[in-house]
C-alpha positions as CSV (number, residue, x, y, z in Angstrom):
1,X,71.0,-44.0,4.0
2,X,70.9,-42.4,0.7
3,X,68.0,-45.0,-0.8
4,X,65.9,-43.5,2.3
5,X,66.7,-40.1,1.5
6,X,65.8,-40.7,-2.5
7,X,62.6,-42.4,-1.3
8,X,61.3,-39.9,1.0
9,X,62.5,-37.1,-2.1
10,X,60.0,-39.1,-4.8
11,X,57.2,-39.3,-1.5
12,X,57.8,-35.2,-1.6
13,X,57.5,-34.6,-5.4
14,X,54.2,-36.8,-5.8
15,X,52.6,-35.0,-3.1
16,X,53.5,-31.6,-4.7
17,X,52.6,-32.9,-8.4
18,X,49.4,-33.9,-6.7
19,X,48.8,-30.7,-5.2
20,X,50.0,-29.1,-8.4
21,X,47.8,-30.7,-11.1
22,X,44.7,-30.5,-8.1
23,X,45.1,-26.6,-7.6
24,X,45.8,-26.1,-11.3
25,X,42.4,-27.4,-12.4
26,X,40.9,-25.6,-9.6
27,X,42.0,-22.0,-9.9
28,X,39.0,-21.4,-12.6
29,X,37.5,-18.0,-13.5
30,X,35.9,-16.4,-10.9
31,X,31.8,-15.5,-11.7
32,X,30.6,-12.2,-12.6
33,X,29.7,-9.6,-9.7
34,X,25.8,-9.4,-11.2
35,X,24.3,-11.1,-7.9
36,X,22.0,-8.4,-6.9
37,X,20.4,-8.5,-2.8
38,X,17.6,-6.6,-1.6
39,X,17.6,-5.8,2.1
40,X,14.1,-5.1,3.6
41,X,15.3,-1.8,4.0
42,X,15.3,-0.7,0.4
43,X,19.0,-1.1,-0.3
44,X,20.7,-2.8,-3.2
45,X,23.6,-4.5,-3.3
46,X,25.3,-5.9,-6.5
47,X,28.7,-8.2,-6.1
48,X,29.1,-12.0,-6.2
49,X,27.5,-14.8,-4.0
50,X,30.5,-16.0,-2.2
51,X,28.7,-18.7,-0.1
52,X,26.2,-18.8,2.7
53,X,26.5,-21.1,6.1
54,X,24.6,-20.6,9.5
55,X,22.1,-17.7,8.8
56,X,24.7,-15.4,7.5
57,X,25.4,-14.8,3.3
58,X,28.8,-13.4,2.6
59,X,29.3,-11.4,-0.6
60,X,32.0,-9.6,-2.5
61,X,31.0,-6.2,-3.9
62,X,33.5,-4.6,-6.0
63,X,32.6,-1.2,-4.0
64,X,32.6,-2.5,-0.5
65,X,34.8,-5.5,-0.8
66,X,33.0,-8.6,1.2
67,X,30.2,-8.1,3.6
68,X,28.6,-10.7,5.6
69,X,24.5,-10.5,5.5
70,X,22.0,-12.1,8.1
71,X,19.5,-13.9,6.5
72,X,16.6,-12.3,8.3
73,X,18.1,-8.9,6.6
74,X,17.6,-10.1,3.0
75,X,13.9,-9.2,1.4
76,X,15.1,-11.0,-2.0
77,X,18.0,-12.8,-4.2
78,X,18.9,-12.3,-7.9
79,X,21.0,-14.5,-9.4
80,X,21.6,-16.0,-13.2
81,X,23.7,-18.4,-11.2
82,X,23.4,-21.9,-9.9
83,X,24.1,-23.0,-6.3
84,X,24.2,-26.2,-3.9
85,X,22.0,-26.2,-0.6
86,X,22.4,-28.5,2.1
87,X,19.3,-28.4,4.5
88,X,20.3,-29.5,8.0
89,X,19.3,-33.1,8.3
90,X,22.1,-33.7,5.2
91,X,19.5,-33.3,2.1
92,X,21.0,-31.5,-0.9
93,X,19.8,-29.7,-3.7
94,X,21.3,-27.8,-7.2
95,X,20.1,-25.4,-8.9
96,X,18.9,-21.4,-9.7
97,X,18.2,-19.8,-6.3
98,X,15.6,-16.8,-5.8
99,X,13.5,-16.0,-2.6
100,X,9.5,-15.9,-1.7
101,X,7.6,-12.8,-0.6
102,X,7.8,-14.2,3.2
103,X,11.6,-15.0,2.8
104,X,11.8,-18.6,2.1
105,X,14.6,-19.7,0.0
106,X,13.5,-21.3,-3.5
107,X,16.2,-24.3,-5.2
108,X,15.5,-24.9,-8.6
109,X,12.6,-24.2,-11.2
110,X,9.2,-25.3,-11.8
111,X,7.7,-28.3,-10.3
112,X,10.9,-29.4,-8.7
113,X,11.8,-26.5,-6.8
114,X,12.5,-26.8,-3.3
115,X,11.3,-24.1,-0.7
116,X,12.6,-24.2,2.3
117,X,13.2,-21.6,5.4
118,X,16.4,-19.5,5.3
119,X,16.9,-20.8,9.2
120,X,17.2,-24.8,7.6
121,X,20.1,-24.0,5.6
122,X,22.9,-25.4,6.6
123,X,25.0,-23.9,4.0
124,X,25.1,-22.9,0.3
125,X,27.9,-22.4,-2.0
126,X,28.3,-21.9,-6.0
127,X,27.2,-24.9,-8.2
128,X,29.9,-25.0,-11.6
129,X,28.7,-27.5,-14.5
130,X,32.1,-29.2,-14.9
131,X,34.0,-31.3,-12.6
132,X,37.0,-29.3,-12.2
133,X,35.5,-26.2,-11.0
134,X,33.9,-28.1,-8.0
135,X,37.1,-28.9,-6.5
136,X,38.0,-26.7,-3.6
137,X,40.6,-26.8,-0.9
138,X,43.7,-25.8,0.7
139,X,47.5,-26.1,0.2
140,X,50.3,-25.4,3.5
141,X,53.7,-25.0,3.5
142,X,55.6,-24.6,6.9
143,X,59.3,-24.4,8.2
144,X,60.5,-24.3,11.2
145,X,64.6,-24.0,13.3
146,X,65.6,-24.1,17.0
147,X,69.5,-22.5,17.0
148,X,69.5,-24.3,20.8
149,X,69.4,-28.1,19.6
150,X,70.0,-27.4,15.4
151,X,66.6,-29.1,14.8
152,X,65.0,-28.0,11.6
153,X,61.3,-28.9,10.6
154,X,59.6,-29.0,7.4
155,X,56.0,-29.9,6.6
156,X,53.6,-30.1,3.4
157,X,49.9,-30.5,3.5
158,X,47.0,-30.7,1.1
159,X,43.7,-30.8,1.2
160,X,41.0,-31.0,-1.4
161,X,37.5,-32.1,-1.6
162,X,34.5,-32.1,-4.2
163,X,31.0,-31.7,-3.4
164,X,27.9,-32.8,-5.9
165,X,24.2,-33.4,-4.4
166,X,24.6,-37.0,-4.2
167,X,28.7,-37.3,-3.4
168,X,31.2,-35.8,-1.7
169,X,35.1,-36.7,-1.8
170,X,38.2,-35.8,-0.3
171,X,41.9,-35.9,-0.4
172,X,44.5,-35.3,2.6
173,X,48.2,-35.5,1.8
174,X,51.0,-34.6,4.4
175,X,54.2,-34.6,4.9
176,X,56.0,-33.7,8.4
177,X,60.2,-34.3,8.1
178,X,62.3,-33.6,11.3
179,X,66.2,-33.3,11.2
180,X,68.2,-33.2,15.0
181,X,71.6,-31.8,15.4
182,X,73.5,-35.4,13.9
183,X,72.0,-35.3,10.7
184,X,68.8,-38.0,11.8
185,X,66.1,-37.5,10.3
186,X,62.1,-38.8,10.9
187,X,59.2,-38.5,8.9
188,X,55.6,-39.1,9.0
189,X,53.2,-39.6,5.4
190,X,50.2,-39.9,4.8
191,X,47.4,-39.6,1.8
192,X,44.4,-40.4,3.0
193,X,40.9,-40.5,0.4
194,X,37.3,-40.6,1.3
195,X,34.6,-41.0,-1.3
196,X,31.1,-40.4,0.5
197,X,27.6,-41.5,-1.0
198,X,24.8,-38.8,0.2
199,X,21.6,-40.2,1.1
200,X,18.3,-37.6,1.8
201,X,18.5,-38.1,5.6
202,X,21.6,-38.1,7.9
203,X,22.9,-41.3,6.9
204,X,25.5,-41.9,4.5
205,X,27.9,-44.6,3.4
206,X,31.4,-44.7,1.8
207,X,34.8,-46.3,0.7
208,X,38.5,-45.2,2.4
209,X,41.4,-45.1,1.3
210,X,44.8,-44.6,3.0
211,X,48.4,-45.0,2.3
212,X,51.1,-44.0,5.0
213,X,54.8,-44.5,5.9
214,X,56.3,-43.5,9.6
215,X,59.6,-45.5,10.5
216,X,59.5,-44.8,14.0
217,X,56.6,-47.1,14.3
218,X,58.6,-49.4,11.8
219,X,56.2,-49.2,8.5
220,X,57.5,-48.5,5.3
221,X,54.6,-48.3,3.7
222,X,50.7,-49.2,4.7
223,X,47.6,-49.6,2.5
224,X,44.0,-49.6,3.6
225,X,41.2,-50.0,1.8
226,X,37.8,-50.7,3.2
227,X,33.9,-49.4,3.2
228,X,32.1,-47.4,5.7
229,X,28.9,-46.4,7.1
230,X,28.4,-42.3,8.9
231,X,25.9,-40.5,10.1
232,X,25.7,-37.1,11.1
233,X,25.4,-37.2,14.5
234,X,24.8,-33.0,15.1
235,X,24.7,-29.8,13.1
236,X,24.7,-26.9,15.0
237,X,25.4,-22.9,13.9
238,X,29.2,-23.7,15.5
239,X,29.6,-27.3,15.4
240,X,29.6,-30.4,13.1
241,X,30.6,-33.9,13.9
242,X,29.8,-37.2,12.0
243,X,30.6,-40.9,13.0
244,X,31.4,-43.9,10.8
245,X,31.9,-47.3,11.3
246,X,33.9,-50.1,8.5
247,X,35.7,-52.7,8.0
248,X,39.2,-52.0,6.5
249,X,41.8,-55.1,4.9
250,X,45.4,-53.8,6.0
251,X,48.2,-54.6,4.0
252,X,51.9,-53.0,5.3
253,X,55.5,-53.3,4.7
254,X,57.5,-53.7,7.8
255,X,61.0,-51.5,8.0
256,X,64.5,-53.2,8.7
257,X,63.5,-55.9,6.1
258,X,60.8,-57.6,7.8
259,X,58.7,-58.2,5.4
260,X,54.9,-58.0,4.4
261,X,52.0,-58.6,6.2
262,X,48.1,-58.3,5.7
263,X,45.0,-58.0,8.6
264,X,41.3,-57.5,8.4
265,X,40.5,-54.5,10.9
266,X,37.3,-52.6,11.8
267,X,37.2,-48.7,11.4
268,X,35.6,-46.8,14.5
269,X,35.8,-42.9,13.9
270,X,34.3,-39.2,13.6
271,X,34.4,-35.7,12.6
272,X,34.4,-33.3,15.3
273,X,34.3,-29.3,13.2
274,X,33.7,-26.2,16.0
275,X,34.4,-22.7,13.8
276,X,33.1,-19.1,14.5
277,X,31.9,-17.4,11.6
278,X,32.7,-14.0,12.3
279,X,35.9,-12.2,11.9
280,X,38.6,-13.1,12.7
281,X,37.2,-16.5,11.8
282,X,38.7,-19.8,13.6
283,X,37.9,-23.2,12.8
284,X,39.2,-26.4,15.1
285,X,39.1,-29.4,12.6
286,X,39.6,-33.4,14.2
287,X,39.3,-36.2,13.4
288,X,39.8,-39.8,15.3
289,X,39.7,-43.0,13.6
290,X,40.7,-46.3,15.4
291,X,41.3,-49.8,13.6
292,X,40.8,-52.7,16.0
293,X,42.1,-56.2,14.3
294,X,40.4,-58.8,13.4
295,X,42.8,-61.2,12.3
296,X,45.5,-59.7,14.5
297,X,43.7,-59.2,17.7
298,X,43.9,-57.6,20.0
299,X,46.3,-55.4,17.9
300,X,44.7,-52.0,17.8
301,X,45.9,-49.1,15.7
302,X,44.8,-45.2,15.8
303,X,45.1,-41.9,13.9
304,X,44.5,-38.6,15.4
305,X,44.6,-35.1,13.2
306,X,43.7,-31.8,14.8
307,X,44.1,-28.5,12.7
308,X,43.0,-25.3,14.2
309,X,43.1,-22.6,11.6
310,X,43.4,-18.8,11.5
311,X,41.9,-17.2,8.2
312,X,44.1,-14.1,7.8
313,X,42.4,-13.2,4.3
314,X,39.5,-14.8,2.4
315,X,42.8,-16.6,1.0
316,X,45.3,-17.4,3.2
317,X,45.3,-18.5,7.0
318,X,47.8,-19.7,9.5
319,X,47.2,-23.3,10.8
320,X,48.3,-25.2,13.4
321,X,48.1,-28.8,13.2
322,X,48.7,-32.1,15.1
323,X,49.4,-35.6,13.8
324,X,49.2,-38.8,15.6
325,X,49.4,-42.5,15.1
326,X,49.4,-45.3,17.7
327,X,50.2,-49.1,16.9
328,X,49.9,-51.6,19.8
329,X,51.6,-54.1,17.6
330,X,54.4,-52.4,15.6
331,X,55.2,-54.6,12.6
332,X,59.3,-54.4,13.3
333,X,60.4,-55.7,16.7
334,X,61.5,-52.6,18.8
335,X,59.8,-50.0,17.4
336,X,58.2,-46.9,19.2
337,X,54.5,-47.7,19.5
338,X,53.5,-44.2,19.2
339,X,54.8,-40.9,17.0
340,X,53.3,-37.6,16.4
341,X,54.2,-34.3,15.0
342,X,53.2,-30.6,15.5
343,X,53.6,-28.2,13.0
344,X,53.1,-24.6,11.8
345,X,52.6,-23.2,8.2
346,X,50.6,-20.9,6.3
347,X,48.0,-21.8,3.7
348,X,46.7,-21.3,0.4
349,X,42.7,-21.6,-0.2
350,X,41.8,-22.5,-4.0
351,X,38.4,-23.1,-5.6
352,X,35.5,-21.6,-3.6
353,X,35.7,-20.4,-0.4
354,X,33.2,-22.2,1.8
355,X,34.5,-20.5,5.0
């Protein structure tokens, strides 16, 4: 048991020294509070452009902290600042913001600025020059103990994306270990990458990336790799889902000493994203992806993640997550064909906050 335990202690450390090196490169100076908005009323107010999404601009004034704006409110924007704006429809745009006498919103200067109505903007957040500083995300830590059957629960998770007009990439990592009453313990891991390629319409295409262990469905270790295609199938002021569709090649290391294997499979999946903007503000993140073999059919395999987040501060929130994974063809004789995990934790936002 003790080369398990060692194994699953390195899986721990490289998803913290991930997180660690991530968040360190991320936690950059914060911009001036010199934005200055104009409400058609007269008023001023001076503070920092935190981001804007859905008709509404939030800003954080060092005299009244942050205040969230509507859009029709707003007479005109000063800013010495740069910003990325996504129009609905998935077109994106960088540069120096300002407004027009009727209330359009202006991206960029000169010939190549882009006007467009404040109700098209899907959302708009600061735009740094270096890579680093457009890295944003989240990192969780949760515990948990039931005194009735001595079961003990620990789980890591991080999450970190960067966003440029013409890509956008992710990173998940997770870790979920269980301990029972004997001493037994199960795990599930996972880091899972996404590198996007933005196109000027809803369309988009992309590579994945994923590399997993969970015993109970008798992997020791699983590599994907494959190429997609999305689209994004609605945009709404509460809702966001995408679809994709790929072709993935499989390679996996079977537990009990069963040896390595490798499959062609096709990727099926979405994005489903409901939130309310307002506080207290509550997001319900999923996402489904199913890998029908091709060369092992009619093997089919399926991941499920649902998070549904709390924000407590501008900072921190309190999430609840689900994990899932489904095999109709374990790779070790016996094995459970499905495992999941639900955990609790409390999280850590770093880089901009975008909601």
């Amino acid at each position: 048991m003790r080369p398990r335990g060692n194994q699953r202690l390195r899986w721990i450390q490289a998803l913290l020294l991930c997180s660690l090196i991530v968040t360190t490169h991320a936690l950059s100076v914060e911009r001036e509070k010199t934005d200055i908005i104009t409400l058609r009323n007269g008023d001023h107010i001076t503070g920092r452009i935190l981001y804007a999404q859905f008709g509404y601009l939030q800003l954080n004034s060092a005299h009244t902290g942050t205040v969230s704006i509507e859009w029709p409110s707003i007479r005109s924007i000063e800013t010495a600042y740069s910003f990325r704006v996504e129009r609905f429809g998935g077109s994106q745009f960088a540069g120096p913001i300002a407004t027009t006498p009727d209330g359009n919103l202006v991206v960029g200067n000169g010939s190549a600025a882009v006007v467009m109505p404040m109700q098209e903007v899907s959302w708009l957040v600061p735009y740094e020059s270096s890579f680093w500083e457009r890295i944003n995300g989240s990192i969780s830590l949760g515990y948990s103990f039931t005194k009735s059957s001595d079961t003990s629960q620990g789980s890591f998770g991080l999450n970190a994306a960067y966003s440029s007009t013409d890509v956008q990439a992710r990173l998940n990592a997770s870790a979920l270990v269980t301990k029972d009453g004997s001493g037994a313990t199960t795990d599930q891991d996972q880091i899972q990458s996404l590198l996007f390629f933005l196109r000027p319409r809803p369309n988009f295409w992309g590579l994945l990336g994923d590399l997993e262990r969970d015993r109970n469905l008798g992997v020791d270790g699983r590599l994907v790799a494959g190429a997609l295609v999305g689209r994004r199938l609605l945009q709404r002021e509460s809702a966001e889902i995408a679809g994709v569709v790929g072709v993935a090649y499989n390679e996996e290391r079977a537990a009990e000493g069963y040896g390595n294997r490798g499959s062609v499979e096709g990727v099926i999946g979405g994005e489903w994203r409901v939130f309310k903007f307002s506080y207290p503000k509550v997001s319900l993140d999923s996402s489904l992806l199913l890998f029908p073999s091709v060369t092992d059919s009619p093997r089919l395999r399926a991941s499920l993640n649902i998070t549904l987040t709390f924000k407590l501060t501008d900072r921190f929130a309190l999430k609840l997550s689900e994990n899932g994974m489904y095999d109709s063809r374990p790779p070790t004789p016996g094995a459970e064909t499905a495992d999941y995990g639900v955990s609790t934790s409390f999280s850590y936002e770093f880089g901009t906050v975008v909601f």
